[in-house]
C-alpha positions as CSV (number, residue, x, y, z in Angstrom):
1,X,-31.6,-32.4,-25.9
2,X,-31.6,-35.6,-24.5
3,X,-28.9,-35.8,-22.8
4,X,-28.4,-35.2,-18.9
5,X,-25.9,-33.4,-17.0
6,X,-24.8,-34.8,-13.3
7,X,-24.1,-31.7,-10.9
8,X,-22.8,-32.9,-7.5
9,X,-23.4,-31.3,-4.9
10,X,-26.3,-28.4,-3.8
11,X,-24.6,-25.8,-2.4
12,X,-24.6,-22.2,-4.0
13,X,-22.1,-23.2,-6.9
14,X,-24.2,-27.1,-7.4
15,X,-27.3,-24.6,-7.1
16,X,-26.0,-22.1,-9.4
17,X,-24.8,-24.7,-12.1
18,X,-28.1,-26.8,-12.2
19,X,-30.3,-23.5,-12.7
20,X,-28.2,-22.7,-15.6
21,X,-28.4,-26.0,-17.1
22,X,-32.2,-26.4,-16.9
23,X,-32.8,-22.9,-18.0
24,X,-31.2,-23.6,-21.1
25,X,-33.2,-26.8,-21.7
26,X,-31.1,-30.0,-20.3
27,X,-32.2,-32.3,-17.8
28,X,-30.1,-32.2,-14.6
29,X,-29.6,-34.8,-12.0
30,X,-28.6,-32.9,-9.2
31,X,-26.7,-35.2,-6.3
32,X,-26.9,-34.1,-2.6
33,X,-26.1,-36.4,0.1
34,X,-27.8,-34.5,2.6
35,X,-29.6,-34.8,4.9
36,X,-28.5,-38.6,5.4
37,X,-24.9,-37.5,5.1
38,X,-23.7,-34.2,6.9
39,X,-20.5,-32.1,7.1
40,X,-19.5,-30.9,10.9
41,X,-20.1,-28.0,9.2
42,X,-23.8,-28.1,8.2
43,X,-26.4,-27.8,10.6
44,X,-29.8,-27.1,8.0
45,X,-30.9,-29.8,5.5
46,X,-31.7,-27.0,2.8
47,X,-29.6,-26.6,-0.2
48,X,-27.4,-23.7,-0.3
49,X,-26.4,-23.3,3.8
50,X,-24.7,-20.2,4.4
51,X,-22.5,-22.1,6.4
52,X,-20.0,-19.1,8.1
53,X,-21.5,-15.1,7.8
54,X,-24.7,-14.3,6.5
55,X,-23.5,-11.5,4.5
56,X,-22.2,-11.2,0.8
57,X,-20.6,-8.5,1.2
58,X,-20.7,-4.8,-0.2
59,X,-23.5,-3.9,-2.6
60,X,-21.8,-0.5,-4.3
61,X,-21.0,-1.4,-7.8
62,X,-17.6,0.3,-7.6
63,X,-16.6,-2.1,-4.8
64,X,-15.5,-5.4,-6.0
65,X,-18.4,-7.4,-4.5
66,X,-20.8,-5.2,-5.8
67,X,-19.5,-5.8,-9.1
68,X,-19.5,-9.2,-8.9
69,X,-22.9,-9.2,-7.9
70,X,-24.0,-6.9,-10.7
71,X,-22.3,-9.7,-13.1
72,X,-24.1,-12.3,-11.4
73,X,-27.4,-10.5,-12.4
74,X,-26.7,-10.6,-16.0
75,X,-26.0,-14.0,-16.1
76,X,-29.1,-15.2,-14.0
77,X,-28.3,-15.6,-10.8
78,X,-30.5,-17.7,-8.6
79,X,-28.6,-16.5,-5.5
80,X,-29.3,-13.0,-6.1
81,X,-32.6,-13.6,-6.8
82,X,-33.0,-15.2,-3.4
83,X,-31.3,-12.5,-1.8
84,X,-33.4,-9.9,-3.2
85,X,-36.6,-11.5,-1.5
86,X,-34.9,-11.9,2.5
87,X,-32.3,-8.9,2.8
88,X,-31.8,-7.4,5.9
89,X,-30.2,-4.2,7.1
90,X,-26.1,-4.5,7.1
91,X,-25.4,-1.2,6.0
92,X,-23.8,-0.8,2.7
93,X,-23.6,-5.1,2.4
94,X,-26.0,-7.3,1.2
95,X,-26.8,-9.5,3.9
96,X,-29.6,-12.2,4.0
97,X,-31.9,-14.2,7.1
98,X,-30.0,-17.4,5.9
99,X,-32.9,-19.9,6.4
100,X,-35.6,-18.1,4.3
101,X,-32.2,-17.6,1.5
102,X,-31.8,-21.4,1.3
103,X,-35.5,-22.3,1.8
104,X,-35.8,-20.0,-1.6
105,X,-33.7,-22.1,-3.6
106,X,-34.3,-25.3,-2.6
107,X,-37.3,-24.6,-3.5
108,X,-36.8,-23.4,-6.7
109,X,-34.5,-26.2,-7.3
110,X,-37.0,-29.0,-6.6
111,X,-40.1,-27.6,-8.7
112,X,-38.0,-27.3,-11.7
113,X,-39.3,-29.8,-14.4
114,X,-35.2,-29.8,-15.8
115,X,-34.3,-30.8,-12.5
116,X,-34.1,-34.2,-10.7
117,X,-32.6,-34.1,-7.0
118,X,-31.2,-37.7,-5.7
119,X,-30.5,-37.4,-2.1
120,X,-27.3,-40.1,-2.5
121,X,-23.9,-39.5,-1.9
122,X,-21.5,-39.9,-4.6
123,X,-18.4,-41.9,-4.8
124,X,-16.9,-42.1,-8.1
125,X,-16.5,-40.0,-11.0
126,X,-17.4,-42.4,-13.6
127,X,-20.6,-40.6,-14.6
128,X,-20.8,-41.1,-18.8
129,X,-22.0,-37.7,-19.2
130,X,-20.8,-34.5,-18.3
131,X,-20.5,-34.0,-14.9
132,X,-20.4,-30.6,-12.7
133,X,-18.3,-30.5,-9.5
134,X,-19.2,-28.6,-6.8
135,X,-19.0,-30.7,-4.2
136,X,-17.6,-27.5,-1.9
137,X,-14.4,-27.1,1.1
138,X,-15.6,-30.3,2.7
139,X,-15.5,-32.5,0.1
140,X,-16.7,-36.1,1.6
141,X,-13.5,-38.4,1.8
142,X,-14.1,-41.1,-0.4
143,X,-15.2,-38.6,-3.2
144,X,-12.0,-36.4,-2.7
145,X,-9.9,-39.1,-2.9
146,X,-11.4,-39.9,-6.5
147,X,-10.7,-36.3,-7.2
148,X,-7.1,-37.1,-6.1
149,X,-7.0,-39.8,-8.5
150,X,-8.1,-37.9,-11.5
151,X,-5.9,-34.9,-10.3
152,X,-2.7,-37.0,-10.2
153,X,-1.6,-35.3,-7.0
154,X,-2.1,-34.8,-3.5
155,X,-4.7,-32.2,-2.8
156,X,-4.4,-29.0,-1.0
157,X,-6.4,-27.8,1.7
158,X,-7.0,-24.0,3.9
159,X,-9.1,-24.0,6.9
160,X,-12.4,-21.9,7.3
161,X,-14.1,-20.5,10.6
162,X,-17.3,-19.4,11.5
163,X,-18.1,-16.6,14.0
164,X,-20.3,-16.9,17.3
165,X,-23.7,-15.7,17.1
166,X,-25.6,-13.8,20.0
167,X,-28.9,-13.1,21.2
168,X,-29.9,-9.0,20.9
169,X,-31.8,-9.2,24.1
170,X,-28.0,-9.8,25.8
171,X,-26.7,-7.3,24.7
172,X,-26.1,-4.4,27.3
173,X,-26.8,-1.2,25.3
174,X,-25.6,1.1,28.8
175,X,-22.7,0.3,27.4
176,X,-23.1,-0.6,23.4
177,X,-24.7,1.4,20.8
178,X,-25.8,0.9,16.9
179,X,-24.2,3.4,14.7
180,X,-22.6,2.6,10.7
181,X,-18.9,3.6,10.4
182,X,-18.7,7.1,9.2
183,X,-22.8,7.2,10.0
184,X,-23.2,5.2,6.2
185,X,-25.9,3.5,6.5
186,X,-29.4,2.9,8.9
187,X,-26.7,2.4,12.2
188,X,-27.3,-1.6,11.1
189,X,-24.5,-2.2,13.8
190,X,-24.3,-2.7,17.3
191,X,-20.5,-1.5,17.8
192,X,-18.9,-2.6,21.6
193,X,-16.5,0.1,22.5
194,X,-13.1,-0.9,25.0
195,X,-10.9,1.8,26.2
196,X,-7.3,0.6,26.8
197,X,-7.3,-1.2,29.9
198,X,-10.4,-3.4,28.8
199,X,-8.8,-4.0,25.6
200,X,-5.4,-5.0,26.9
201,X,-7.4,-8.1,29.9
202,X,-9.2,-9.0,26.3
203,X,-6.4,-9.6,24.1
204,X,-4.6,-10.9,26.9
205,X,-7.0,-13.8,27.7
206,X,-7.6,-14.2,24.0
207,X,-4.4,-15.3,23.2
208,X,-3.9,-17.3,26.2
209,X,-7.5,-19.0,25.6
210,X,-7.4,-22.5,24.9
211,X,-8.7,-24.1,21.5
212,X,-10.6,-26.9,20.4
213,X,-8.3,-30.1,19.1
214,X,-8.3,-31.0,15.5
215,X,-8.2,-34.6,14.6
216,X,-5.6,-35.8,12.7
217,X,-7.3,-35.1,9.1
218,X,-8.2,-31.3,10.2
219,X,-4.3,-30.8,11.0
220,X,-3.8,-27.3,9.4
221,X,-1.2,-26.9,6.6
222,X,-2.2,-23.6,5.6
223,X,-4.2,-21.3,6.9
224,X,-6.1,-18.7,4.5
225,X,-5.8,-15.1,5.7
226,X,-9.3,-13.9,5.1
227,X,-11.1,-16.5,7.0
228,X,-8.4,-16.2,10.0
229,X,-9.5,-17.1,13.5
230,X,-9.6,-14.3,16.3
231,X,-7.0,-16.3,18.4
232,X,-4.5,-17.3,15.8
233,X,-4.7,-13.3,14.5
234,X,-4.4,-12.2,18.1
235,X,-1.1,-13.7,18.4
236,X,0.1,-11.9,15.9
237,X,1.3,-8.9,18.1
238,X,-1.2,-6.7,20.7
239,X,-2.7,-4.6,17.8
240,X,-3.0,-6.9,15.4
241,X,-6.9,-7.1,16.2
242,X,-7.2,-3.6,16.9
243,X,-6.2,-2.5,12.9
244,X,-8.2,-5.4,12.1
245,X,-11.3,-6.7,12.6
246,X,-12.0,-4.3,15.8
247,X,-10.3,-1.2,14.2
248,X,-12.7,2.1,16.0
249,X,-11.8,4.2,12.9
250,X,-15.5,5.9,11.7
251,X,-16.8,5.4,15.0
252,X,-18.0,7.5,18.0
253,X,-18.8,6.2,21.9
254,X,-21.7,8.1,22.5
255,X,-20.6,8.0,26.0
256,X,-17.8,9.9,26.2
257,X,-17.8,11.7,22.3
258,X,-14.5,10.0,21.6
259,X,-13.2,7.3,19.3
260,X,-12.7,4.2,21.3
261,X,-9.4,2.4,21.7
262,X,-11.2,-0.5,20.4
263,X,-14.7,-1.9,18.8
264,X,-15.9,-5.1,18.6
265,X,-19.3,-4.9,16.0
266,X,-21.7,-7.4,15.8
267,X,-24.1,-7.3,12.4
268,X,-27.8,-8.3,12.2
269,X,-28.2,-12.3,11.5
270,X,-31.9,-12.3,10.8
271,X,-34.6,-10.0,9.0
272,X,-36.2,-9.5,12.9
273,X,-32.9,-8.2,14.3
274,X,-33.1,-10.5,17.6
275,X,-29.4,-12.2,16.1
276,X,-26.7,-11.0,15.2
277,X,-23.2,-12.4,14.5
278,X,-19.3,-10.9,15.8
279,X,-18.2,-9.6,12.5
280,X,-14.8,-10.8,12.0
281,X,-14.8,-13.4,15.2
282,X,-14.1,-16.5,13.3
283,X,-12.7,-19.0,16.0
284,X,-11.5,-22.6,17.0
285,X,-11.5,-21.9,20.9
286,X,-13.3,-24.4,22.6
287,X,-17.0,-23.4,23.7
288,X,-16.7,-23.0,27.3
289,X,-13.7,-20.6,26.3
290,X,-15.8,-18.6,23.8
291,X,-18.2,-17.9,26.6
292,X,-15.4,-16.9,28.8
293,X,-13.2,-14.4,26.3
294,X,-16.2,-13.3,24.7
295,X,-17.9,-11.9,27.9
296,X,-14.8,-10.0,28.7
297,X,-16.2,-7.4,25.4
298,X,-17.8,-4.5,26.8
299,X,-21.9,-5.0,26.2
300,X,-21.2,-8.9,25.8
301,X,-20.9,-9.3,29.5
302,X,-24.0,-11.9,29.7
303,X,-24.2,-12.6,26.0
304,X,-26.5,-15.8,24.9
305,X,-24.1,-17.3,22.5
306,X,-27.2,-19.4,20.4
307,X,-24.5,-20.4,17.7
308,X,-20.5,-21.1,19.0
309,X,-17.7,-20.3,16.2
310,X,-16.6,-23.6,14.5
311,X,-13.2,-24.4,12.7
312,X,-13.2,-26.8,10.0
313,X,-11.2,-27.8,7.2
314,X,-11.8,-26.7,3.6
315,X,-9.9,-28.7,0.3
316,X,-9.4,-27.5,-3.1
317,X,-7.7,-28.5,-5.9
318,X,-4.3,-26.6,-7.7
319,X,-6.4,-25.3,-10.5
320,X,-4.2,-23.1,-12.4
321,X,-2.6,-27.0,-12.7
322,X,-5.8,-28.5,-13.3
323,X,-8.5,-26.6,-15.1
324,X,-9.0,-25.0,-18.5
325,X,-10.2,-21.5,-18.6
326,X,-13.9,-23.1,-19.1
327,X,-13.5,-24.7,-15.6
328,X,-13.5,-28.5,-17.4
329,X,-10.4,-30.8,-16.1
330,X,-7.5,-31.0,-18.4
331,X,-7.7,-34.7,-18.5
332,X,-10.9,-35.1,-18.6
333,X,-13.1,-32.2,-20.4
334,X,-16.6,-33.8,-19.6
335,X,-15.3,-32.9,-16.0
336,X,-16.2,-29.5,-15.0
337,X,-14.8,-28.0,-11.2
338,X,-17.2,-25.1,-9.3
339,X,-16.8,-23.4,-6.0
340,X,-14.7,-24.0,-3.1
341,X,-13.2,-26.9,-4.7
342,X,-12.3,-24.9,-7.5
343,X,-10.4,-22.4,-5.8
344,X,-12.3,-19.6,-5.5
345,X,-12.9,-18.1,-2.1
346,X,-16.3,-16.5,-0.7
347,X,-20.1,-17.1,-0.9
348,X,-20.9,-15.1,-4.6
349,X,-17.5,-16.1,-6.2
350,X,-18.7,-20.1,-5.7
351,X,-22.0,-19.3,-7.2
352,X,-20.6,-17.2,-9.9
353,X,-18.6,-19.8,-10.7
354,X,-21.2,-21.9,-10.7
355,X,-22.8,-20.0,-13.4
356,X,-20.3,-20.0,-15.6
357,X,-19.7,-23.8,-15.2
358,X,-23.2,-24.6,-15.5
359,X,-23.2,-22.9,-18.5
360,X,-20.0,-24.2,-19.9
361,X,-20.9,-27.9,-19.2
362,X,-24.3,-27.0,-21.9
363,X,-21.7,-25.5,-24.9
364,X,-19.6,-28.7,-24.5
365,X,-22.6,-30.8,-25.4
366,X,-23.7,-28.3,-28.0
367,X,-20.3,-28.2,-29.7
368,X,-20.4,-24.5,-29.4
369,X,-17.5,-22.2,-28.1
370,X,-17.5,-21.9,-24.0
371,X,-18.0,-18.6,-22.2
372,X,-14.8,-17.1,-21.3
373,X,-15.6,-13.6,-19.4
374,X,-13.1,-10.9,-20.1
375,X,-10.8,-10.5,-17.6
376,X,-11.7,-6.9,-16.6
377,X,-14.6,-8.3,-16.1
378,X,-14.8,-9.3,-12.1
379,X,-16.0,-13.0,-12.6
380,X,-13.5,-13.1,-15.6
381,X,-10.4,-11.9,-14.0
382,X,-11.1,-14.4,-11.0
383,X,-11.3,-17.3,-13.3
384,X,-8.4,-16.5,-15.4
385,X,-7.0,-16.2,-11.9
386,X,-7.6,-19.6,-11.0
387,X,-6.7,-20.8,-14.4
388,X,-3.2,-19.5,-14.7
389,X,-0.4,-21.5,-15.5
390,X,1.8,-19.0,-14.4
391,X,0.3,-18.6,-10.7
392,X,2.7,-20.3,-8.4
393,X,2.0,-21.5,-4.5
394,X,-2.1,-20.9,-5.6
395,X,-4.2,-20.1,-2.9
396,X,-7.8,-19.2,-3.2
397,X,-8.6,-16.1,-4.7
398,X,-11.9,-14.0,-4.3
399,X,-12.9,-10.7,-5.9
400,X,-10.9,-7.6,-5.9
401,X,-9.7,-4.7,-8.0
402,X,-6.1,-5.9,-8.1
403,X,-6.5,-8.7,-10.4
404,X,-8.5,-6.8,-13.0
405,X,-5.8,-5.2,-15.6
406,X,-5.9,-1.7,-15.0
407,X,-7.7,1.0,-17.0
408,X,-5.6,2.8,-19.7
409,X,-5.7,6.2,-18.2
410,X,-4.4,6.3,-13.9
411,X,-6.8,7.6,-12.1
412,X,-5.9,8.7,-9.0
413,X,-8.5,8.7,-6.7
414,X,-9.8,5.3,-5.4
415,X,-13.5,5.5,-5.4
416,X,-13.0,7.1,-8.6
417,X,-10.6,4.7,-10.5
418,X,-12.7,1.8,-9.0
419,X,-15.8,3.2,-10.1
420,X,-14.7,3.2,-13.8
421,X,-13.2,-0.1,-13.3
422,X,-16.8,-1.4,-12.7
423,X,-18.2,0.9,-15.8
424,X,-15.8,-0.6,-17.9
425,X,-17.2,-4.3,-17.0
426,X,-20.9,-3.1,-17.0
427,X,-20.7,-1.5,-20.6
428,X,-19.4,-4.7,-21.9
429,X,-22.4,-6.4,-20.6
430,X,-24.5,-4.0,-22.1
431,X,-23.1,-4.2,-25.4
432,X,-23.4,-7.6,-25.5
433,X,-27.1,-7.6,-24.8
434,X,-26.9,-9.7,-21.6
C-alpha cells in the first residue's frame, strides 16, 4: 500500500473522497489552494464551505434526499457524520450551523495519519498516480483549462446563486410568524405573509430591480433551473414566484385566519436561531437593490442583511461524453471526476459522489472490480445518469425519483410508491451487509 492518491480539491466531494481513501488504508495528498487562493464565492478558510443554503434537504427516507442520505450512511459518509453533531431545526430538512459543519471535517481531515493536506494550487494534471478531481463549479482557470485539454472540448458551464441572509432581531413578528407548512414540524420557519396589493409593488420592483454586471468570463450560457435567481424567475410572468418559491399553500396568517396571497419564508442559518436565510431568494441584484426590494416583504421592512445574495459561475464537464460509470476519464482511467465538476448538482450528491470516487480510485490500484451502485439505488441511478451515452444536451442532475427505474407493481399513491422505492434501495444495502 505504498502508493498515494492526489485528491484535488477539499470541498464536500475532495473531503468525501480523501476519507474514503485513508479509511481503506492509502496515503492521500489532499491539494487545497485555499486560503492563499480564493473563489468570489468562498468567504471561510475551512474545508467543505457550504457556499449557497445551509440545508441538505429533506430527511424522510421516502423522499429522494432522504434516501440519498441514508445511502450515504452505509458508505461512510463524513458529511453526515458532521451533520449529525451541528443540526439545527428546519423542519422535516436536515440543515446544519455551517461553520461548526466545516470546522468538523477539516478537522477530521487534518488529524488523519492517511492524510497529507498541501495548501498549493494545482495546475496540471500530470500527477503519476491516480488522481481524484473535485476541484468543484469554480474550477480555478488555469486548472480548467487543463481539464479542457484532456476533455478534447470546450467545457460547459450553469450559473449558481446564493440567497441573502438576515438578522432575527429585524424581523418584525407584528407582522411575521413561525409556523411549518401543513403545521410539520417545530414551526422552524418564520413565513412573511403579502396580500395582493403588497405582492403586486413586490414583484413589480423585483423585476424592474437592477442587477449586478458579470464580467466577461461569468457571461451566462445556460442557466440551471434549480438554482434560479428571484429576478430572472420573476420575469417569467406575475405568478411565477407565487407557485414557486413564495407559494402560501400549508400556510395560515395568524392575523387574519386566511391563506395569504403570498409568503416569503426564511429558514434558521445557525443552531442559535439569530440567522436565518430567504429560502429560495437566490439573486444577482446588486446590494443596494437587495436592500431596497427586499424591504418591500412584509416583516423585512428594516431587515439587517449580514450576508447579500451572490451570483457566480459554476463549470462542469459533458460527462455522459467523458466518464466511465466508475467516475475515471475515458482517456485517461487514473483520472477520476467528483462533484460539481462531474455533473452532479447539490450539496449530498457532490459528496456522494465523492464516496464513490474515492472509493473507485482504491479498486483501480488494487486491480479489483469498481463499485457500480444499482441504479435503483439513489446514488446509482444519478451516476448512471451522468454516465449515459445516450443523455443528450446533459445538464446537471441531482436526486429524484424519476431517474430510478420504476418498481414492478404501480403504486398509485405517491408517498406510498416512493416509500417502496426507498425500501427497495435500503434492502439491497442490507443484504449486502454494508
Amino acid at each position: 500500500m505504498n502508493e498515494k492518491i492526489k485528491v484535488i480539491g477539499a470541498g464536500l466531494a475532495g473531503c468525501e473522497a480523501a476519507w474514503q481513501i485513508a479509511n481503506l488504508g492509502y496515503e492521500v495528498l489532499l491539494y487545497e489552494m485555499k486560503p492563499t487562493h480564493k473563489t468570489p464565492a468562498h468567504k471561510s478558510d475551512l474545508f467543505a464551505e457550504l457556499v449557497c443554503s445551509n440545508s441538505l434537504k429533506a430527511s424522510r427516507v421516502d423522499s429522494a434526499a432522504g434516501l440519498l442520505k441514508e445511502e450515504m450512511r452505509r458508505l461512510g459518509s463524513l458529511c453526515l457524520e458532521a451533520a449529525a453533531t451541528c443540526s439545527v431545526a428546519a423542519g422535516g430538512a436536515l440543515a446544519v450551523e455551517r461553520e461548526v459543519f466545516s470546522s468538523y471535517i477539516t478537522e477530521k481531515i487534518k488529524s488523519h495519519e492517511k492524510i497529507t493536506v498541501i495548501t498549493e494550487r494545482v495546475d496540471e494534471l500530470d500527477f503519476d498516480g491516480v488522481t481524484v478531481v473535485a476541484t468543484g463549479p469554480l474550477t480555478d482557470e488555469i486548472l480548467a483549462g487543463k481539464i479542457t485539454e484532456l476533455c478534447g472540448e470546450e467545457g460547459l458551464s450553469f450559473y449558481d446563486a446564493a440567497a441573502p441572509i438576515v438578522t432575527r432581531e429585524s424581523v418584525d413578528f407584528s407582522k411575521a410568524f413561525f409556523a411549518s407548512r401543513y403545521d410539520k414540524g417545530e414551526d422552524d420557519y418564520i413565513n412573511c405573509p403579502f396580500n395582493k396589493e403588497e405582492y403586486e409593488l413586490f414583484h413589480k420592483e423585483l423585476i424592474n430591480a437592477e442587477s449586478a454586471p458579470l464580467k466577461e468570463f461569468d457571461k451566462p450560457l445556460t442557466v440551471y433551473e434549480g438554482c434560479m435567481p428571484i429576478e430572472v424567475l420573476a420575469k417569467r410572468g406575475e405568478d411565477s414566484i407565487r407557485f414557486g418559491p413564495l407559494k402560501p399553500v400549508g400556510l395560515k396568517d395568524p392575523r387574519t385566519g386566511h391563506r395569504p396571497w403570498a409568503v416569503v419564508q426564511l429558514r434558521r442559518e445557525n443552531a442559535k436561531g439569530t440567522l436565518f436565510n430567504i429560502v429560495g431568494f437566490q439573486t444577482n441584484l446588486k446590494f443596494p437593490e437587495q436592500k431596497r426590494v427586499f424591504s418591500l416583504i412584509p416583516g423585512l421592512e428594516n431587515c439587517d442583511i449580514v450576508r447579500f445574495g451572490v451570483m457566480h459561475r459554476n463549470t462542469f464537464i459533458n460527462s455522459p461524453k467523458q466518464l466511465n460509470a466508475n467516475l475515471s476519464h475515458k482517456k485517461n482511467e487514473k483520472i477520476f471526476f467528483a462533484g460539481q465538476i462531474s455533473g452532479v448538482e447539490g450539496y449530498m450528491e457532490s459528496a456522494a459522489s465523492g464516496i464513490v470516487a474515492g472509493i473507485n480510485a482504491v479498486k483501480l490500484i488494487k486491480g479489483e472490480e469498481p463499485l457500480i451502485l444499482p441504479e435503483f439505488t439513489m446514488i446509482g441511478a444519478l451516476l448512471s445518469y451522468i454516465t449515459d451515452e445516450t443523455v443528450e444536451k446533459f445538464q446537471p442532475m441531482g436526486a429524484n425519483f424519476g431517474i430510478l427505474p420504476p418498481l414492478g407493481d404501480h403504486i398509485r399513491d405517491k408517498r406510498e410508491r416512493y416509500g417502496a422505492l426507498a425500501q427497495r434501495s435500503i434492502d439491497w444495502f442490507k443484504n449486502k451487509g454494508d
